[in-house]
N, C-alpha and C positions, 0 to 999 in steps of 0.2 A: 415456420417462424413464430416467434413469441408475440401475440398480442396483434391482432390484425381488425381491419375493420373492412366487415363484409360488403360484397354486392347483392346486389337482388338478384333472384332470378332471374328478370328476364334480360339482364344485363345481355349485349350483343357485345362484338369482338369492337363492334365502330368504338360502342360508348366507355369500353375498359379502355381504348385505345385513349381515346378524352379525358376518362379517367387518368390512366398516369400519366398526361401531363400535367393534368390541375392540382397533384399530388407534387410532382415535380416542382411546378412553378410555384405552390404553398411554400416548401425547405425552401427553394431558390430566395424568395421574398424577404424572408428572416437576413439575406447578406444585405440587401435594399435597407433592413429597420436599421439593422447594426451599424449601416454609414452613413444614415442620418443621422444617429448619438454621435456618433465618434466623429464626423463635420461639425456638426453645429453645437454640439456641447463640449465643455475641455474636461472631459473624464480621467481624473487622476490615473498615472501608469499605470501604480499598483493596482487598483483595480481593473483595472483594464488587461493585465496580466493574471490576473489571480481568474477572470472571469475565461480567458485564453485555456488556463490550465484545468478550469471545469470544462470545455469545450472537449479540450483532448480527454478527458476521461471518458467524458461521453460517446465519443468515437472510436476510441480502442476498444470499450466494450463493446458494442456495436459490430464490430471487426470481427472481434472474436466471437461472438454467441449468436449474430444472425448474418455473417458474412464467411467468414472461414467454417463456421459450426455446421452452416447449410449447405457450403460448398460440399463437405466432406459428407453429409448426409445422402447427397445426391449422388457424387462419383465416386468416392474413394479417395486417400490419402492420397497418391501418385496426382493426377488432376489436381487437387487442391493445393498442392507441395508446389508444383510446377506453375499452376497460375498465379500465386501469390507470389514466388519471386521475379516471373515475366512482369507483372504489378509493377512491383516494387523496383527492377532494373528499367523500364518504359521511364515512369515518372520519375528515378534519378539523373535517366540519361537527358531527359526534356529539360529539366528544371538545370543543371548544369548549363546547359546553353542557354537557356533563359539568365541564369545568374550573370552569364558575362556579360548580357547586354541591360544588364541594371535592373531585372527583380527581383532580387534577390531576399531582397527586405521586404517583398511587396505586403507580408503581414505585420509588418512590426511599428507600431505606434511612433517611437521617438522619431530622432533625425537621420535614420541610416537610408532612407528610403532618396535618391539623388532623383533633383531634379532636372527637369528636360534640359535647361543648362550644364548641367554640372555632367549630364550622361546622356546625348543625344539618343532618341528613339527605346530612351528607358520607360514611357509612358505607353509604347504599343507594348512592351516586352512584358509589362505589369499585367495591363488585359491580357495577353496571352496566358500568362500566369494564372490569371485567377480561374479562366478559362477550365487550366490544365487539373486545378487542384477541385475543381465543382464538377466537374462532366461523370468521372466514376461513382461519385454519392447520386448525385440524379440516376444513372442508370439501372445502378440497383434497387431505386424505387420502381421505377417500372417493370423490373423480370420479378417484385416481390410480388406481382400481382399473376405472375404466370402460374402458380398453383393454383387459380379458379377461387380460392377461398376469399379473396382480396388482398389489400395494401399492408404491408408487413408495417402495423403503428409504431413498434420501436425503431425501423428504419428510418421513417418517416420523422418520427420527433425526435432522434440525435442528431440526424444533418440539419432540422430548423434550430436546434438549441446550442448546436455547435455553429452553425454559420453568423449567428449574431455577434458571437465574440469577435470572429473573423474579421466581419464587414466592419464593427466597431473600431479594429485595431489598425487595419488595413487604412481607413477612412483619416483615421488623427493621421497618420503616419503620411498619406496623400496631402492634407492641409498642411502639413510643417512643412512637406517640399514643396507649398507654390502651387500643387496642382487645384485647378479650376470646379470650380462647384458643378456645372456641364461634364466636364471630365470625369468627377464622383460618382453624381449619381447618373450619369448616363453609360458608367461601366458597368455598375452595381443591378441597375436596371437591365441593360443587354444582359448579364450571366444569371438572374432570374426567370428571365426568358430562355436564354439557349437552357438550362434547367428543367424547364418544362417542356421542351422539345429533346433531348436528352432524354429526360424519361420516357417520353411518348416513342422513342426511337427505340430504349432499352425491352420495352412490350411488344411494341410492333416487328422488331425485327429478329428478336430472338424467339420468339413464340413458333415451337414446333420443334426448336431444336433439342438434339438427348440431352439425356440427362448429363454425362459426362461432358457435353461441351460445353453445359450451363453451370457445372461444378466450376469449369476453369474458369468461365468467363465471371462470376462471381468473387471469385477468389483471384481473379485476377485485380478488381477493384478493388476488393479487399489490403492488398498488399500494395496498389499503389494510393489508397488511403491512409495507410499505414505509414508510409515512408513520407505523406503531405503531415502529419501528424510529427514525426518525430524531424522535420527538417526543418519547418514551416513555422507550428503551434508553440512545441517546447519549448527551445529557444526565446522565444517572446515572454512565454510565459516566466520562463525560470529567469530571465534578465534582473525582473524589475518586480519578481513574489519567487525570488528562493526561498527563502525562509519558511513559506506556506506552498509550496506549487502542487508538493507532496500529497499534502492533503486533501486542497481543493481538485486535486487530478483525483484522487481515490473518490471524492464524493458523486465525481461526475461520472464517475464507473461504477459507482455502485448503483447511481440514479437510475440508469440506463439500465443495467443489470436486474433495479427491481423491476420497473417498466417491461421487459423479455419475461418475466416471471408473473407475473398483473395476471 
C-alpha cells in the first residue's frame, strides 16, 4: 500500500494488536470532531455539501488505489470481482432495511432526517446505520497492518478526512430533528470506539489468513464502501453544491491519490 508508517522492530503481535485499534479509534474520532461543528455551529449547507463531496473523492480513491488495487494485488481479479460486489450487495441489502425504519437520511444535514416522533425507533435505526457505514473503513485499517510493514497512511487519512464531513452533516441533520445533545455525541462517541475495536478485530482475526481470502475480504470493504459513498455521501453532496460537487469530488480524489503516491 502507498504511504505507510512503520513499526519498530521489536513490535509484538499484542502491541500491533493495540496498535490497530488506536489507528482505528484516531479515523473513528474525526466523526466525534465533525458532530461537534455540525451541533454546535450552523455551518451553511453549502458548505457542508461541498465539504461531503471532498469526503467522497477522498474515499473512492482510497477504494480504488489501496482497497480494490491491493485486493487484486494479493488474489487476483476473480476474489477481488466477487468481494466487491458481496460489499457492495451486503451494505445495499442492510441499509434498505435500515431506510425503512427512518435512516435513511441519517447523513444529510437539512430536514429529511424524521424525528422519534414523526418515525418511531428511527433514532436506533440511524446508530445502526452509522454503525453499518464506519465498521468496513476501520477494518481495513487494521488488515493494513497485516504486511508487517505497518499502517497503510492513506487508508488511515481518507477515512479521518472523510469522516469529518460525515459526522459534520449527520450531526446538523440530528439537531433539525430534535435529537438530543446525549443522543449526538454519545452516538458519535460509541462509533469512535466500536472503530477502534473494529480495527483491533480486522488485525487480530484476519492475521494468518491467505492471501486470496484477504483479497476478498478487502475488496469486500471495498465495495461496501463504495455503495456507503454513492448512496449516503453524493446525494448530500450533490443536493445543496451541484453546481461544484464535481469538482470538489475530484479534488478530494486527487488529494488522496497524491497522499498513495507521497
Amino acid at each position: 500500500m502507498g504511504g505507510e508508517y512503520p513499526r519498530g522492530p521489536g513490535a509484538t503481535r499484542g502491541g500491533a494488536v493495540l496498535e490497530a485499534a488506536g489507528w482505528g479509534l484516531l479515523a473513528g474520532s474525526a466523526l466525534l470532531v465533525g458532530a461537534l461543528v455540525g451541533y454546535l455551529v450552523r455551518v451553511p449547507r453549502g458548505v457542508v455539501a461541498a465539504v461531503m463531496g471532498f469526503g467522497s473523492g477522498v474515499l473512492m480513491s482510497a477504494v480504488a488505489f489501496e482497497l480494490v488495487g491491493e485486493a487484486h494485488e494479493l488474489g487476483g481479479l476473480l476474489p477481488t470481482a466477487v468481494g466487491s460486489a458481496l460489499g457492495a450487495l451486503v451494505y445495499t441489502g442492510a441499509n434498505v432495511l435500515l431506510a425503512r425504519r427512518g435512516a435513511r437520511h441519517r447523513k444529510r444535514s437539512g430536514g429529511q432526517q424524521p424525528s422519534e416522533s414523526e418515525q418511531a425507533g428511527s433514532g436506533t435505526a440511524i446508530a445502526v446505520g452509522a454503525l453499518l457505514d464506519g465498521i468496513p473503513e476501520s477494518v481495513v485499517i487494521g488488515t493494513s497492518l497485516l504486511a508487517g510493514g505497518g499502517v497503510s497512511a492513506v487508508t488511515v487519512a481518507a477515512v479521518f478526512i472523510s469522516n469529518v464531513p460525515e459526522g459534520l452533516s449527520s450531526a446538523a441533520g440530528m439537531r433539525r430533528a430534535g435529537r438530543s445533545r446525549r443522543y449526538v455525541f454519545g452516538l458519535w462517541t460509541g462509533i469512535a470506539l466500536v472503530s477502534g475495536l473494529a480495527s483491533m478485530l480486522g488485525y487480530g482475526l484476519l492475521a494468518g489468513v491467505s492471501p486470496v481470502w484477504l483479497a476478498g475480504i478487502t475488496a469486500f470493504a471495498g465495495g461496501a464502501i463504495l455503495s456507503m459513498v454513492a448512496d449516503t455521501m453524493i446525494p448530500e453532496a450533490f443536493d445543496d453544491a451541484h453546481l461544484l460537487v464535481g469538482l470538489v469530488t475530484v479534488a478530494g480524489f486527487l488529494t488522496a491519490f497524491a497522499l498513495s503516491h507521497a
